[in-house]
N, C-alpha and C positions, 0 to 999 in steps of 0.2 A: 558284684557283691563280694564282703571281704566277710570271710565266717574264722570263727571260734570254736572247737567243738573241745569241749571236757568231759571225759572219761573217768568218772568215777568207780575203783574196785568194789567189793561188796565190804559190806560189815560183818560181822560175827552174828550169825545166825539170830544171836538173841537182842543183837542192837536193829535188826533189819527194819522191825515197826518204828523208832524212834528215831533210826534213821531218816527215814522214809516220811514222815511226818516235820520232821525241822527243813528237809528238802523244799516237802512243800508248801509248808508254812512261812518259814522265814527267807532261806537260799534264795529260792524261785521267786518268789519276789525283789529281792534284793536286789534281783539280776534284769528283771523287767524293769526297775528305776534305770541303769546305767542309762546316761545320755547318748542320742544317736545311736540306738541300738532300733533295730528295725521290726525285726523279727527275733522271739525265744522260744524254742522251740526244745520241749525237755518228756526223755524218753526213759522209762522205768525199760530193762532190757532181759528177763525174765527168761529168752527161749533164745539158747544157741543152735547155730543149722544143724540140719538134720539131726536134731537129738543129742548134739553137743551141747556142752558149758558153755553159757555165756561169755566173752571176753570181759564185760563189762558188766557191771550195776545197773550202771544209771549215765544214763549220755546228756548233753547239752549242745544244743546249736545257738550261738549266738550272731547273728546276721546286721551287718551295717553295708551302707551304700558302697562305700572304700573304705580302704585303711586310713587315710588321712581322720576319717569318720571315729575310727577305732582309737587311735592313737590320740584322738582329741577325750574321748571318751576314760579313758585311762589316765587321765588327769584331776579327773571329776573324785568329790567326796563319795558320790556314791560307790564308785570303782572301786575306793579304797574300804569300802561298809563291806562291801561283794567280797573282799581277796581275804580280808579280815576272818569275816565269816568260815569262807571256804579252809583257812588257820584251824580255825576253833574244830569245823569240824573234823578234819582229819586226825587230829590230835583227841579228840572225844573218842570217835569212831574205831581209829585205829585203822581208817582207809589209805588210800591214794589218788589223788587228779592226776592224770596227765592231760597235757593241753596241745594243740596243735591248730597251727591255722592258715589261712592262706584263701587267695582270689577263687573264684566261682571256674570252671573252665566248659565249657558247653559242647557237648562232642553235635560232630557233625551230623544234621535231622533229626534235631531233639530240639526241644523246648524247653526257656527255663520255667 
């Protein structure tokens, strides 16, 4: 499997609900069209360990077969609806994505 994950920072306290709302409104969907996308799996991140600050907002996994998957996938109109969006929001919001991705790696006596 070849994933995606975007880490989104928080908004401003008073953007948190309309934040949070175009996510799941518009975003998360946007993101579920990409083609050859497998699995979306997207995580509100409210509690950092033991009683720390969250690193993050709001996380996203995005899961395809391979990267060839991905790479075909990033060509697509939707890809570009998704990257667009994710523009608008930062720019509204006043957040940041960072992205990172890469192959599944399965430690040894585990299951995927």
């Amino acid at each position: 499997m070849y994933k995606l994950y975007a880490f989104w920072s928080a908004p401003k306290s008073e953007d948190a609900d309309a934040f949070e709302d175009h996510y799941t409104q518009i975003h998360g969907p946007l993101a579920a069209k990409v083609p050859h996308i497998k699995t979306l799996v997207t995580t509100r991140t409210p509690d950092g360990l033991e009683g720390g600050a969250p690193a993050y907002f709001r996380v996203a996994e995005m899961i395809f077969d391979n990267k060839a998957d991905f790479d075909a996938s990033t060509e697509s109109e939707q890809w570009t609806a998704l990257r667009e969006d994710a523009g608008s929001m930062i720019e509204e919001f006043e957040v940041s994505m960072t992205v990172a991705m890469g192959d599944d790696v399965v430690t040894p006596g585990q299951s995927v």
